[in-house]
C-alpha positions, 0 to 999 in steps of 0.5 A, a space after each residue: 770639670 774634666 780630668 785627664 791622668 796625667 802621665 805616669 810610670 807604667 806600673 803607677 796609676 795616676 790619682 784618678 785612675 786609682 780612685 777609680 780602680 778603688 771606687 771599682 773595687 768595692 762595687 765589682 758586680 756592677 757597671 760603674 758609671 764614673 762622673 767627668 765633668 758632663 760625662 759619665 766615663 766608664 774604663 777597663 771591662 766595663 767599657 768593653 761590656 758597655 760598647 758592645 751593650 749601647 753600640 757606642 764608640 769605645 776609645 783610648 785614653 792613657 796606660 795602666 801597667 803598660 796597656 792601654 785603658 779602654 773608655 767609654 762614655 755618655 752624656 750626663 743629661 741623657 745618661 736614663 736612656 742608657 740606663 734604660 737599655 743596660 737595665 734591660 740587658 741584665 746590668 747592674 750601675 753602680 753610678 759615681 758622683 763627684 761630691 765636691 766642687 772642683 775649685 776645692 780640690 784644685 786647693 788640695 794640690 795640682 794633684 788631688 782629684 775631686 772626691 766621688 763617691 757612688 751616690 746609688 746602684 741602679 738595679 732592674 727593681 729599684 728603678 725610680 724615674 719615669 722614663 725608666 718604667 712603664 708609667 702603667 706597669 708596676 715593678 717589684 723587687 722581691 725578697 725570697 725566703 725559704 721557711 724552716 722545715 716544720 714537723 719534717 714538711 716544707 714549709 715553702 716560702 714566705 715573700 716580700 715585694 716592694 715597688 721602690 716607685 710608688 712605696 707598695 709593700 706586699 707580704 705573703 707565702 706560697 709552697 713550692 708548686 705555688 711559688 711560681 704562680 705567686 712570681 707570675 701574678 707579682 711579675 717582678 722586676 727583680 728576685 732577691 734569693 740567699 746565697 744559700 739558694 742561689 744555685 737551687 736550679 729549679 728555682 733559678 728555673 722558676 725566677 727565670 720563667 717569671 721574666 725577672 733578674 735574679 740577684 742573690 745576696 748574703 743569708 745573713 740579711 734575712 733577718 727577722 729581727 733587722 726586718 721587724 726592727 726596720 719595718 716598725 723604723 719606717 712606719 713610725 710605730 712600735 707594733 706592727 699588729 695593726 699591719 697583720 699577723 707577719 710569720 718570722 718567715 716573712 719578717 725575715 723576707 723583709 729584712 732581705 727586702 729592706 737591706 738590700 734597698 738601704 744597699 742599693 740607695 746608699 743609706 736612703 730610706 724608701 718611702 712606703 705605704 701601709 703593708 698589706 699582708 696577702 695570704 693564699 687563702 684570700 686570693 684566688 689561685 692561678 697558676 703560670 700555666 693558666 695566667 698564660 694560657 688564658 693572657 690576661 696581661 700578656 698575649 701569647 706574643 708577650 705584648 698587653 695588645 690582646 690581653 684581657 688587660 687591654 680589653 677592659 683598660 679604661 683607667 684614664 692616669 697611670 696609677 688606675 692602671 696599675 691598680 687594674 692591672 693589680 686586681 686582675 692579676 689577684 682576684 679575691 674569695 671575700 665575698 663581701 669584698 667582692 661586693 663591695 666592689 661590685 657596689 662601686 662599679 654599679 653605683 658609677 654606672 648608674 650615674 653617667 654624668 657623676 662618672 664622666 665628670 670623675 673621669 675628666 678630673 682624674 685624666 688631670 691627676 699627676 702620679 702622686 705616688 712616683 713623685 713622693 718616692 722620687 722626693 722621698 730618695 732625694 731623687 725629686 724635682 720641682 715637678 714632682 712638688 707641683 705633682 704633690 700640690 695638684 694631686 691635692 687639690 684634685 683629691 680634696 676637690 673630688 672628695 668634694 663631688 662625692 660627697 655632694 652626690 652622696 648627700 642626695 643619693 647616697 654612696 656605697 661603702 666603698 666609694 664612701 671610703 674612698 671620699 674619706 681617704 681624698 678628703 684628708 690629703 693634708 690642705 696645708 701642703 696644698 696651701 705652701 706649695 700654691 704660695 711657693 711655686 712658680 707657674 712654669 717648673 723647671 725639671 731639675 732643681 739645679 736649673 732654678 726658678 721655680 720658687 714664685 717671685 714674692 716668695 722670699 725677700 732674700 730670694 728676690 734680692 738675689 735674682 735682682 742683682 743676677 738679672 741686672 747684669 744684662 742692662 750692666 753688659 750693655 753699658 759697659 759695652 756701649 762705654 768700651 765702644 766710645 772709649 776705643 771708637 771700635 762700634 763692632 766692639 762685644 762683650 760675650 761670655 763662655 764658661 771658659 773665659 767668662 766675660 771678655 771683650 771681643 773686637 775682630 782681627 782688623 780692630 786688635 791693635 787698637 786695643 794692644 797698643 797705648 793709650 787702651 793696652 793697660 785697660 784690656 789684657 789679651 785672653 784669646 786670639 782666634 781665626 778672625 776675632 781677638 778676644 780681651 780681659 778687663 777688670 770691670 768685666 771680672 769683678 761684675 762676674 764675680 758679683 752676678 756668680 755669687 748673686 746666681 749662687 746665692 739665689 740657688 741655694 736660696 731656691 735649694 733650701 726651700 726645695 729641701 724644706 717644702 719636701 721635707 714637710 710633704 714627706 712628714 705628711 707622707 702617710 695621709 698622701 700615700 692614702 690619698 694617692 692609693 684613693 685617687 688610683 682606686 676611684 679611677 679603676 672603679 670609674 673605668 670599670 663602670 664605663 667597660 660594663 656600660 660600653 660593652 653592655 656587661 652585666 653584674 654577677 651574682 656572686 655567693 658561697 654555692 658551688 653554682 657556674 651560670 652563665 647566660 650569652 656568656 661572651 669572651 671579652 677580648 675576641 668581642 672587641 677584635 670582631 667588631 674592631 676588624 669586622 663589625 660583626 656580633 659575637 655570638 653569646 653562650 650559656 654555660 651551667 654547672 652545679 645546679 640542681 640538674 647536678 652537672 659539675 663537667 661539660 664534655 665539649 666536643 665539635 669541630 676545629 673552629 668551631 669555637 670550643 676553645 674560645 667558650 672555655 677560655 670565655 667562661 675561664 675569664 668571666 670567673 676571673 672578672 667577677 672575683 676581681 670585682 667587675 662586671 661581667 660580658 654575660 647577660 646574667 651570670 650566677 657564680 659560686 665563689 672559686 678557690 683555684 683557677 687552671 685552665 690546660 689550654 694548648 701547650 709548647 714545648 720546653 726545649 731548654 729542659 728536655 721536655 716535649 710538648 706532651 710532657 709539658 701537658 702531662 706536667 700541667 694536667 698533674 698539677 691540675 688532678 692534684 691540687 683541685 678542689 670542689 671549689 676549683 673551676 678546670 678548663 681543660 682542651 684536647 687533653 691526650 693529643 700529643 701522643 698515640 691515639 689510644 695512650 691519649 684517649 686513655 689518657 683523657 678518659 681517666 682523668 675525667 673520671 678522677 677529677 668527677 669522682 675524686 675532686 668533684 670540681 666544675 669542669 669544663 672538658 673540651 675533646 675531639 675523643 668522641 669516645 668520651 661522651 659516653 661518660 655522659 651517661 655512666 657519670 652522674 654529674 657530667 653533661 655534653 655539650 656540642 658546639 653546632 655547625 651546618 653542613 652546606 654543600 661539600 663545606 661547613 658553616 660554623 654557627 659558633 653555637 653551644 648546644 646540649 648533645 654530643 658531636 658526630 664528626 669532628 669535621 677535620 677535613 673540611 677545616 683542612 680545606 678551608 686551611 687550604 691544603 692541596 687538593 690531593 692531601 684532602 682526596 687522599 685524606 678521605 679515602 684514609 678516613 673512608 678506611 679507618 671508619 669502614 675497619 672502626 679505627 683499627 686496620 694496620 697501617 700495612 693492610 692500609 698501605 696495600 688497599 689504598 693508593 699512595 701519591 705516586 700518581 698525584 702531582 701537583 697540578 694533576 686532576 684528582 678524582 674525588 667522590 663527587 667527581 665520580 657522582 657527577 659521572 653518574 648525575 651527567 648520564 641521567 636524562 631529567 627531562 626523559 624521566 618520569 617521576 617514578 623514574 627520576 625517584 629511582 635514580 635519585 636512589 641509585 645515586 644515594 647507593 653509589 654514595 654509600 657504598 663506596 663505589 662512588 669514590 
């Protein structure tokens, strides 16, 4: 039913506009999406806001105290599309339901207004429906805590993050310099802060940088107790210590957490799954910094194309997806768990047939986990209780093939598991779902329909008496028409009029005038059809509308009882469905290291780095996508028993020396998270902290230059490494001065030998610096090798021991192709700086060499070889003798190196 004000004085609202105004009111930071019939209408600022935000039309409808009400709309049924856009512009729904029939308050009075009430506040992380998320994605809301000061110190913060779609609830803390390095690995959707922090700038800056919407809310929610006492609510227990030993911090982290959810879903509770509590010393440590520089789920152009990611993605259902994308995001330090996983990977890549046969049931999987969160927030449809029922019978089923093939070969602990976790989804669910559900499911439960014929007697009944009402039309109809001898007569229905007879214009009179005028009673008089009433066509309606009501509620309750048993169960599906995403991730992962041809690392509590024919996964893959071609593998060994903790990599621009290190900086990441490896065999001691300073950009909005960014992150790196950390670091001291930044870079390969003794992988075109080499013990260098050819270079992409002589800029510049004058003139510079060993002034270098005052474009530039080739036409081969030809020879090579030639 729509509602229109009604006109009123100026400075009166009308009903509806006052309960709105009053709705409005109480959820003022929120668009409010107000329910009119099939419309959602939005008024005042907020249609302005909305206008601009969805590029829809913005009308007028009435006046509130003298102006004109700006409105604004969109239809019920494609209301997620413009939730979708406004959500991702920063905007808070607040959505309005009318939660009562019409008809109910038409008894109330012409005047009354049908009750609306907001059913639920639509936010960046308490997003629920599938079209309004990344199906392989997940999206956190976190809770922000900052602990209480202890003995003086900062305590940093403690966090809780939970993804409202699937029921994953993660506790945790983080210091200040690691918190956004925690944001960046959780990538959540929305950050909850106290209003007593809220306008901390550096960490509004931090929360920003992560990509979420921050929210702040009152302090007074972070409640220790409220979050103990809810948490312990949700799970059915009365203690918690089987979950983890949470800190009062991060108790109070989750009462943030959980009332703003009770909030934001009007009362409704979440469904969750089983906390995992994640301290910093399980997880290997990766900064933002690094997390971006080495893309491993975002390329630098902020899409998953191009990220490690993508590169090892074989997951075939959304919720493997997400458990590799969870996992890569926090490799562990668990040796054992390490292991564990790689016994997984490597028993499925053993068994091609057992994983291909797992692959194609998982691909059938529906995403158990989004559908029980829909159902558990009252939010679900009949597709999800068909979800629930065949993800059970695919987990009982692939429990099944496990365990068979585990009888004959024997499965790892892992897998075993996992076979525990598919074989105790609740058949029982399976069994009352199978028996209650139709074959084809409506999406929406209100469409009815989707409770199996035979189900229930009452039902059946119910649905006769709505069905028969086409053959009941018929004949009334047939008998209408034999009755007024008008054959064109029909009976038709609109939600207007209901049932009504219609006759064209011709045939009117006929029913207007005796002896029909008492039996039809005119409703509606169109262009060319006349439109009549009976008393047969109303009480038919009346029984077919109480029929089809009857057999909704009938299908309602029965939704209402089937979710309610699936949701008392919700603790062994929520096992099951983390299972099936498990399985999945493993299975891909076995499929990755036999395509690629990868190979299981060697993983141990030593200080080991060896790598042979190591590979970077994402540029392999692009080369032989786009060219067919090999990459070319590299070894990389440090902390051995030769002692080499730091490798100085030098060689030219191109050559592959950012590449090998970011490869190594992955291969690290690959191995902690439990995959196999793109190496033929790789050897690696477990790693505390991951860094890797590889390129930098500025950071205009806080007044930071591109080489203070790379300070900034070089400070973080020197301070906070350890022996156990793995450093790449490329080309640091290069945004200034060449002195300030070989000084720079020197130092700090000096610190990170002697004070944190971690390994290192150091890329630099400071040839100055391989003379560490042979001062420092523990550091090695390395080249990457190129080959000259003709007046160009060939780049072999190879690692050798040995340190680089040229940098070879000029030749890379060339291939870059720069114009002929600025390589001639290049030249002549590099000539002069390398005569005076780097240190003529720019005023003696002004006065000895040329400007381009004579080199325009077009011109003919004379170039060394030029000159040569002066002196090579002057010579007559055939004329000379041997001797001769051998003196020339040496003239030639005279003229090349003393300069003359230029």
């Amino acid at each position: 039913m729509s509602e229109r004000p009604s006109p009123a004085p100026a400075d009166v609202p009308t009903p509806m506009i006052a309960q709105y105004l009053e709705i409005k009111s109480a959820n003022a930071d929120c668009l409010l999406f107000y329910r009119m019939g099939d419309f959602y209408e939005m008024f005042f600022a907020d249609a302005e806001t909305a206008s601009r935000a969805l590029g829809i039309t913005l009308t007028k409808r009435g006046k509130h105290l003298g102006h004109d009400i700006p409105m604004c709309g969109v239809p019920v049924h494609a209301a997620d599309d413009y939730l979708q856009r406004l959500i991702a512009l920063g905007h808070r729904v607040a959505v309005c339901e009318q939660i009562e029939d019409p008809a109910e308050a038409k008894k109330r009075g012409p005047k009354s207004v049908v009750r609306r009430d907001v059913v639920r506040l639509v936010t960046p992380g308490t997003l629920t429906e599938d079209n309004l998320l990344d199906a392989r994605s997940s999206n956190f809301l976190t809770a922000l805590f900052r602990a209480p000061p202890r003995d003086g110190k900062e305590s940093g913060f403690a966090l809780a993050s939970l993804d409202i779609s699937t029921g994953e609830l993660l506790t945790g803390s983080a210091s200040l310099i690691d918190l956004p390095g925690e944001l960046a690995r959780l990538k959540p959707g929305e950050v909850l802060l106290g209003d007593d922090l809220a306008g901390d700038a550096q960490l509004r800056g931090q929360i920003e940088d992560a990509g979420a919407s921050l929210t702040p809310v009152p302090r007074a929610h972070f409640d220790s107790v409220r979050g103990e006492r809810a948490l312990k609510s949700r799970l059915g227990v009365a203690a918690l210590d089987a979950f983890g030993d949470f800190t009062r911090a991060e108790l109070a982290a989750l009462g943030g957490l959980l009332t703003y959810v009770e909030i934001t879903q009007v009362g409704k509770a979440p469904f969750l799954r089983a906390p995992r509590k994640q301290s910093a010393g399980d997880l290997l440590l990766i900064d933002a910094a690094t997390r971006a520089n080495l893309e491993l789920t975002r390329s630098n152009q902020g899409a998953r194309a191009g990220s490690l990611l993508a590169a090892i993605d074989r997951t075939v259902s959304a919720a493997g997806a997400r458990e590799l994308a969870s996992r890569l995001a926090s490799p562990i330090t668990d040796i054992a768990a390490i292991r564990a996983r790689l016994d997984a990977v490597a028993y499925l890549a053993d068994e091609p047939r057992l994983r291909e046969t797992l692959r194609v049931e998982l691909k059938a999987v529906p995403d158990l986990a989004r559908a029980l969160a829909r159902l558990a927030f009252g939010r679900g449809g009949p597709r999800d209780l068909g979800a629930v029922r065949d993800a059970i019978l695919a987990a009982r089923g692939l429990a099944a093939q496990l365990f068979r093939t585990g009888q004959a070969l024997g499965l790892p602990r892992e897998l075993m598991g996992i076979v525990e976790r598919l074989a105790a989804a609740p058949g029982e669910i399976h069994t009352a779902l199978s028996a209650a559900l139709a074959d084809e499911l409506p999406v929406n439960k209100r469409d009815g329909g989707f409770i199996r014929e035979g189900f229930n007697p009452d039902l059946d009944e119910h649905r006769k008496l709505r069905d028969s009402s086409r053959q009941v039309i018929a004949g009334l109809q047939s008998a209408y028409a034999e009755a007024t001898g008008i054959k064109s007569l029909k009976v038709r229905h609109n939600n207007v009029l209901g049932y009504f007879v219609e006759v064209t214009a011709l045939h009117a009179s006929t029913l207007t005038n005796p002896p029909h005028a008492e039996s039809f009673i005119h409703r509606q008089t169109l262009a060319n059809v006349m439109r009549f009433a009976t008393r047969e066509l109303a009480e038919l309606e009346a029984r077919i509308t109480t029929a089809a009501d009857r057999a909704l509620a009938i299908e309602l309750d029965i939704f209402a009882a089937l979710s309610a048993d699936i949701l008392a169960e919700d603790r062994a599906l929520a096992e099951a469905s983390a299972a099936l995403a498990v399985l999945d991730h493993y299975a891909g992962l076995a499929g990755l290291a036999v395509e690629q041809n990868y190979a299981r690392p060697k993983i141990d509590d030593s200080l080991v780095f060896a790598v042979d024919g190591g590979r970077h996964p994402t540029v392999e893959q692009t080369l032989r996508r786009g060219q067919g071609a090999a990459f070319v593998g590299n070894d990389c060994r440090l902390g051995e028993e030769n002692g080499t903790r730091i490798l100085v990599v030098t060689g030219p621009n191109m050559g592959g020396k950012s590449t090998f290190l970011r490869q190594n900086a992955l291969i690290v990441v690959l191995a902690q998270m439990g995959s196999f490896v793109p190496a033929r065999d790789a050897h690696i001691g477990i790693v505390d902290r991951l860094f890797s300073r590889v390129g930098a950009a500025d950071d205009l909005a806080r007044g930071r230059s591109t080489f203070m960014v790379e300070m900034v992150e070089t400070a973080s790196i020197l301070n906070q490494a350890t022996e156990r950390s793995f450093v790449v670091l490329d080309e640091i001291g290069r945004g200034t001065a060449t002195f300030d930044g070989l000084s720079i870079a020197w130092a700090a390969l000096e610190y990170l030998h002697e004070v944190t003794s971690a390994r290192v992988l150091f890329a630099t075109h400071y040839h100055e610096l391989t003379a560490l080499a042979d001062r420092l013990p523990a550091a090695a260098n390395a080249r990457v090798e190129v080959k000259e050819w003709r007046d160009s270079i060939v780049f072999l992409y190879r690692v050798i021991k040995g340190a680089a002589d040229r940098s070879y800029g000029i030749h890379v510049a060339k291939l870059a192709g720069l114009p002929e004058p600025v390589l001639a003139r290049a030249t002549e510079v590099l000539s002069a700086l390398e005569k005076a060993d780097g240190r003529p002034k720019p005023s003696e270098l002004a006065d000895d060499l040329p400007l381009f005052r004579a080199a325009k474009r077009g011109d003919a530039v004379p170039t060394m070889e030029s000159r040569l080739e002066q002196a090579v036409k002057e010579l007559a081969p055939d004329a000379m003798t041997p001797k001769e030809a051998l003196e020339a020879l040496y003239r030639l090579k005279d003229l090349l190196h003393s300069g003359d030639g230029a």
